[in-house]
N, C-alpha and C positions, 0 to 999 in steps of 0.2 A: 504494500500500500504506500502512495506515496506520500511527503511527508507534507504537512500543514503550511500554508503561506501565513504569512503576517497579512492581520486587515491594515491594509495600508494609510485609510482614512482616521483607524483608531491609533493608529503607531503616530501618525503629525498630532493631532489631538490631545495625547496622553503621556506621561514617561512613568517611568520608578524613580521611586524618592531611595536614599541610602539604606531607610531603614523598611525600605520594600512595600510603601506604601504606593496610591496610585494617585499622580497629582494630573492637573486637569488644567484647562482655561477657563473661563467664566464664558457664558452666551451673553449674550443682549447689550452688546458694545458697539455696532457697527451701524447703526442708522436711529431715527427718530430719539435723537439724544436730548434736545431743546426741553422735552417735557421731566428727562430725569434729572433728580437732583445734583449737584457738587458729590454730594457724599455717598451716594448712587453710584457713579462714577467710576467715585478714587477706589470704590469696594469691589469694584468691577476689572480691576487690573490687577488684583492680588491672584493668584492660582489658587483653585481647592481642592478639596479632596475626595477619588469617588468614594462615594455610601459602601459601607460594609457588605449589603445585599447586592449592591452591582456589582463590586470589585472582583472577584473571579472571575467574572463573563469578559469583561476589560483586559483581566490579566490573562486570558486564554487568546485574545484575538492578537492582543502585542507580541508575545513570546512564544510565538508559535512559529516564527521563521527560529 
């Protein structure tokens, strides 16, 4: 069988943090910004981290190549 590709749209999206967490971008950054606050914003460029209950489906499609 052969072996598994990396999802390639989840691999730009996602990495591993050192201690094998799964960090993230934030959404909602790229258009109709006028209406969100400053502080909206500045919250909007820190990276997060996925949910416990997604983060193996995440770590399955990055680490698969």
């Amino acid at each position: 069988m052969p072996k598994q590709k990396t999802h390639k749209g989840a691999s730009k999206r996602c990495k591993l943090t050192a201690s094998g967490k799964v960090k993230r971008t934030k959404s909602s950054k790229r258009h109709i910004l006028t209406k969100k606050t400053r502080k909206r914003k500045r919250s909007l460029r820190a990276s997060g981290i996925v949910a416990k209950s997604f983060e193996k489906k995440v770590r399955g499609l990055i680490q698969a190549g």
